[in-house]
N, C-alpha and C positions, 0 to 999 in steps of 0.2 A: 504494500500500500504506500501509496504515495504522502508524505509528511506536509501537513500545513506550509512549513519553511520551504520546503521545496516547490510548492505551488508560487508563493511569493516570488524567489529565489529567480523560478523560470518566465513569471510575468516581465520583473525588473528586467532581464535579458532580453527581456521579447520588447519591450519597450524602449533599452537603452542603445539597441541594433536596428529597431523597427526602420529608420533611414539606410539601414544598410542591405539589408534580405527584401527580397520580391516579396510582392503584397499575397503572389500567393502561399507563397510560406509563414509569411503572419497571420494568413488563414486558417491554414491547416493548426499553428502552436494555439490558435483561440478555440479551436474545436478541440484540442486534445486538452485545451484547459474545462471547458464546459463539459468535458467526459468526467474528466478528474474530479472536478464537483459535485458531479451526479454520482458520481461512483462513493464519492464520500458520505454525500445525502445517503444511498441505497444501504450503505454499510453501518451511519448513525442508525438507522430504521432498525437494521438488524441486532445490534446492541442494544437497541431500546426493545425490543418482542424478546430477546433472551432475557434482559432482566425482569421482562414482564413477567414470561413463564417460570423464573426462578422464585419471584414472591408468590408466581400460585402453586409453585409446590412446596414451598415451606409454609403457605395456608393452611395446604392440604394433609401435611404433617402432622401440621398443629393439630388441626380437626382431629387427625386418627388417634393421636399421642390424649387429646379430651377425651376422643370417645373412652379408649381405654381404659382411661381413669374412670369414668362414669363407668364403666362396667364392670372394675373392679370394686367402684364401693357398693354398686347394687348387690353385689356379690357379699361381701362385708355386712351390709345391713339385710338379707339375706339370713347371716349365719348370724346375727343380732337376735332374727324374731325367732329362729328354730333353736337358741338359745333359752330366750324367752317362755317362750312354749311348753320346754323343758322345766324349767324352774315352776310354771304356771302347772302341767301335770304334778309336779313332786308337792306343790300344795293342794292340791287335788287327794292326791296319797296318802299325806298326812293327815287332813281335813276327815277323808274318810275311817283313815283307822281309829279315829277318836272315835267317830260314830257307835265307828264296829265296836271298839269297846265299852261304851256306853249300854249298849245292848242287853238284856237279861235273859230273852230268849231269843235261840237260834237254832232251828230245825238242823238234823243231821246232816244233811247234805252244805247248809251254808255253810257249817261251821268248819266241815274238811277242806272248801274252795279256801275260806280266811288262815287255816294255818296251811295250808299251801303255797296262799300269797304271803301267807309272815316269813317261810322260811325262803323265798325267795328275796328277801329284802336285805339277806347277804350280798346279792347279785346285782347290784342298784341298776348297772345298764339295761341286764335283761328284763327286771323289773318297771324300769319308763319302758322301755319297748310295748311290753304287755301290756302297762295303760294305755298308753300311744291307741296300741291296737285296738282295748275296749274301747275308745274316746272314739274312734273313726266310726266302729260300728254303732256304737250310743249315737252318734251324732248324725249320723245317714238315717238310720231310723228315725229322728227326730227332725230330720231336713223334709224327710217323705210325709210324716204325719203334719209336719207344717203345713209342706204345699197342698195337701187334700183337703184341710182343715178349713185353709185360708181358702180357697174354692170355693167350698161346698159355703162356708157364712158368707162370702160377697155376693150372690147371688141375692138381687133384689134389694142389697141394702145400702146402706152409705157409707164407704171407706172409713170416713171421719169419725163412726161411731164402734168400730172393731180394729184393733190391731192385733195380727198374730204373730209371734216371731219365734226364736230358735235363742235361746238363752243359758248357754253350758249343758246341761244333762236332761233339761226341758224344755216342753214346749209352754210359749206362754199367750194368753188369749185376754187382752185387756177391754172391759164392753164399756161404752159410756153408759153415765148415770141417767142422763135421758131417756135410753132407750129400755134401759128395764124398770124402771121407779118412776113414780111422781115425784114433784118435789117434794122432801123432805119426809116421805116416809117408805117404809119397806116393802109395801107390796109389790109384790111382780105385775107388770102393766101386762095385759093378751096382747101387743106387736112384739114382746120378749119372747114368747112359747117357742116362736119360728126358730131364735137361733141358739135355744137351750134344746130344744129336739134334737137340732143336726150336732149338735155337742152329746148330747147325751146316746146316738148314733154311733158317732165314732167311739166312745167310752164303753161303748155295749159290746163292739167289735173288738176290743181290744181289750183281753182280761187281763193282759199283762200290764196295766195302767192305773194309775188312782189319780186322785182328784182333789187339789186344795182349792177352794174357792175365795179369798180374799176381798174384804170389802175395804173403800176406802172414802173418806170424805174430804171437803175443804176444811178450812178454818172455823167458819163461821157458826158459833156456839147454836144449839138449840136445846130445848128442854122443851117436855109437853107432858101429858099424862101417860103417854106411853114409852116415850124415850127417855132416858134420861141427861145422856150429852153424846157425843160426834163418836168414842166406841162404845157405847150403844148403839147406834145408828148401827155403823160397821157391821157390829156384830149381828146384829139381828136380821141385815141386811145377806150377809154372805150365807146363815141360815135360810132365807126363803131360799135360794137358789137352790140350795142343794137338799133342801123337802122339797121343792118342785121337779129337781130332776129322779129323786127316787120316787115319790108319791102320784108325776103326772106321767113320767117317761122309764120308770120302770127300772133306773139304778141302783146296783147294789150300795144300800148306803156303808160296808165296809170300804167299800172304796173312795168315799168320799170325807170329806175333813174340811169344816168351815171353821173360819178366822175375820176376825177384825182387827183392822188396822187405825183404824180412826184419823185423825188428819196429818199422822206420823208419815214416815216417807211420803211427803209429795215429792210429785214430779217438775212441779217448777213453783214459781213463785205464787200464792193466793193475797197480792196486792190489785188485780185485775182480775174483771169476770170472766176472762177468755181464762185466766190462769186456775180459779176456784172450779171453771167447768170441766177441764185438763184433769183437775186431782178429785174430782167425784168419780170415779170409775169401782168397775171390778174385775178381778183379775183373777182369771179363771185356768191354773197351771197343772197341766199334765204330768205328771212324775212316774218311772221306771219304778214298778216295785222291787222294793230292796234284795226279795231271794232271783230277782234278773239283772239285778246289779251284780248280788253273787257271781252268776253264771259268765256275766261279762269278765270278769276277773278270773276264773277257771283257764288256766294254763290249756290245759284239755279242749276248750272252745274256743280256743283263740287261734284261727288260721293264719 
């Protein structure tokens, strides 16, 4: 390539001779300068597109060198929740062997599955495995009686007055207070029949299930000749339901178990009427009877 100086260098020659050389050879040295130019221009061009392409692949670098790292730490918080998980089963474990020891009676067969699992608590890894495994099958089961559940109650009715969902080891069925009560007292209103039938359906299908029914209120004090304050209400409240489902729908009432909670755990704030309508509900929770929790925990049942 020809050097800037040297373009210079051959003008000045061409110019301090130009009375000396045929004009057409001062033609020909202006053409071979206007090449020289262009040749210069075509080759700045080409410097400039290499550097272009060198910042887009150390873009492109970059990006990969990010990606990586984003995939490393997905990887990382990843092995965070299966961490997590872990620890969450092992209070799970422990939670439950109080229970078990709580206990006073335990039919034969439970009580061989619990020192099976005691003596497996030498074994700690093979032991989370084993819950791992009960928790997946408790928990598909409880995925499935969800989605049937939540089915069969929308039909005909208003989202906003039923919630069902899947809550560790239960299913859980929250109704508003609307739809089965008046206000302020405990009788079951005839629009409630419809979705304590399809409840009491699935319950009749399923002998492996029981039943706590939960009442709950706002804040808002009351007293009358029949109540006496918010658990009373509760109480008396989570009672109709579960005489209505043994006495209209034909429930074994061993399976069934009513509670009041009175305006304890609300669910959000009762400074607002949207909030005091929130926490009037009842919560109506399926639970695994304990000798099928046994069985979930059975070494022997566990594929």
């Amino acid at each position: 390539m020809i050097s800037t100086k040297g373009i210079i260098f051959s003008v000045a020659v061409a110019v301090a001779f130009s009375s000396c050389v045929s004009k057409k050879k001062f033609a020909g040295l202006q053409t071979e300068l206007a090449s020289t130019k262009a040749d210069l221009e075509r080759r700045g061009e080409m410097v400039n597109d290499f550097k272009n392409k060198l910042v887009t692949c150390e873009q492109d670098k970059q990006r990969a060198e990010d990606a990586a790292k984003a995939a490393q730490a997905a990887k990382e918080e990843q092995m965070r929740d299966l961490r997590a998980q872990i620890t969450d089963l092992q209070k799970v474990r422990d939670t439950q062997m109080q229970q078990v020891g709580g206990l006073t009676v335990l039919n034969q067969t439970a009580s061989e599955n619990i020192n099976r699992t005691l003596a497996q608590l030498e074994k700690k890894d093979k032991y989370i495995g084993l819950l791992q495994a009960a928790k997946s099958k408790a928990d598909s089961m409880n995925l499935a009686l969800a989605v049937n559940l939540k089915s069969s109650l929308n039909e005909g009715l208003d989202d906003t007055d039923i919630e069902v969902k899947v809550d560790k080891t239960v299913v859980m069925v929250n109704l508003s207070d609307k739809m089965l009560f008046t206000s302020g007292s405990y009788k079951i209103s005839p629009k409630a029949y419809t979705v304590l039938e399809k409840v009491a359906k699935m319950l009749l299908a399923r002998p492996d299930l029981e039943m706590m029914v939960e009442g709950y209120t706002d804040n808002v004090k009351i007293s009358t000749d029949c109540i006496d304050d918010n658990w009373d209400l509760s109480v008396k409240r989570a009672t109709s339901v579960v005489r209505t489902l043994q006495t209209k729908f034909g429930v074994d009432p061993n399976k069934l178990i009513a509670a009041g909670r009175g305006e304890n755990n609300a669910l959000t704030t009762n400074d607002t009427q949207e909030g005091r309508s929130i926490n009037r509900r009842t919560r109506i929770i399926l639970m695994p009877k304990l000798d099928q929790f046994y069985d979930l925990l059975n070494p022997d049942n566990v594929k």
